[in-house]
C-alpha positions, 0 to 999 in steps of 0.5 A: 262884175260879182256883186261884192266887187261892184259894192265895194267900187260904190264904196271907194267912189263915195269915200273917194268924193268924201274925201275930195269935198273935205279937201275942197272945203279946207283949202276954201276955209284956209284961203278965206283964213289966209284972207282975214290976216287975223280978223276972226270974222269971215267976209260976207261973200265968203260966208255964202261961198262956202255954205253947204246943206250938210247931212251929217253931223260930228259928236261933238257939242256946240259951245253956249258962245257961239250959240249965242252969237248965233240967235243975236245975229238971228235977232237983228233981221228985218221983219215987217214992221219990225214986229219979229212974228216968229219964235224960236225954240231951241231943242238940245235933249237927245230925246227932243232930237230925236222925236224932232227927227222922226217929225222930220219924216226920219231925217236922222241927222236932226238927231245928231247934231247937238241943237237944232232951232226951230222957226215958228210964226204968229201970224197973230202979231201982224194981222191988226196992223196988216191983215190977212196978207200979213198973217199968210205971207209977211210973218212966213217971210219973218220968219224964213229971213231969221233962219237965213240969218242963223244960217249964215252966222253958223257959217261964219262960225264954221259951223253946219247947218241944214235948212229942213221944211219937209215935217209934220207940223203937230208932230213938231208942235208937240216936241216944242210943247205950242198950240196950234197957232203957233205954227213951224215953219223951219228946222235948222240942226246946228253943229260941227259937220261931219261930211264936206260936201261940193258946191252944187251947181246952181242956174246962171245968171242970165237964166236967173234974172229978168230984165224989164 
């Protein structure tokens, strides 16, 4: 097959499977809609039905309601001792998204979504009252069920969101402007999505679980 022909068929076949996810994902937001009989709010198990790590992002900004909403759900997770050992920065200037994208090992869609939180531990809050195992592992787990949490409202508000762990922490510490105890942990560009990707497949139940 000439070069050109062959392009131009992985050009068709990804705007082909473009196609089909925003189509999936509409008949999936309007059965749940349909659902709702004029309830504004998703049902829980929709909301994780039809999550999706998306890596694109639409221009268009995020309205200050629904961000809101997003950081007082964020705010009512559980954390050990209820001592909330995390902070979260809000980054929305186009140069801060940007120099948080390049922190990112490049990964441009930062960029382009409107805001992004960024989840950052202080062990400190916790090792008075639980010592090195809450400065290792209870403030990381703080922290990572928050960002669940901003995950899953923005979902509800059929919003996108990607979950970002791979950065260079002194790169991101210097666009959020903290010291170096202040530690990052998770990235999570918030916007309207501009692709509608498919479920992925996920392991079974039985290949999951562990009876014991």
């Amino acid at each position: 097959m000439p070069e050109r022909e062959f392009h131009m068929l992985a050009g068709a076949k990804q705007s082909a499977r473009r196609i089909l996810g925003r189509l999936r994902y509409r008949y999936a937001s309007r059965t749940v809609r349909q659902k709702q009989k004029g309830d504004p709010n998703m049902d829980f198990f929709d909301v994780v039905k039809l999550r999706r790590s998306v890596r694109a992002f639409a221009g268009r900004g995020l309205e200050e309601d629904k961000l809101r909403i997003i950081l007082e759900s964020t705010n009512r997770a559980p954390s050990a001792g209820n001592s909330q050992a995390y902070e979260i920065y809000v980054v929305r200037r186009p140069a801060d998204r940007k120099a948080l994208a390049k922190a990112a090992l490049g990964q441009d869609y930062v960029a382009e979504a409107p805001v992004s939180l960024v989840f950052c531990v202080q062990p400190g809050r916790l090792s008075a009252r639980y010592g090195e195992r809450g400065r290792r592992l209870y403030a990381l787990q703080d922290a990572t069920i928050a960002c669940t949490f901003a995950m899953l409202a923005a979902t509800a508000l059929e919003l996108a969101t990607v979950w970002i762990g791979a950065f260079r922490d002194d790169e991101v510490q210097r666009v959020i402007g903290v010291p170096q105890d202040v530690v990052p942990v998770a990235i999570l560009p918030i916007g309207y999505q501009g692709e509608f990707p498919a479920a992925t497949p996920r392991r079974v139940i039985a290949d999951l679980v562990h009876e014991i």
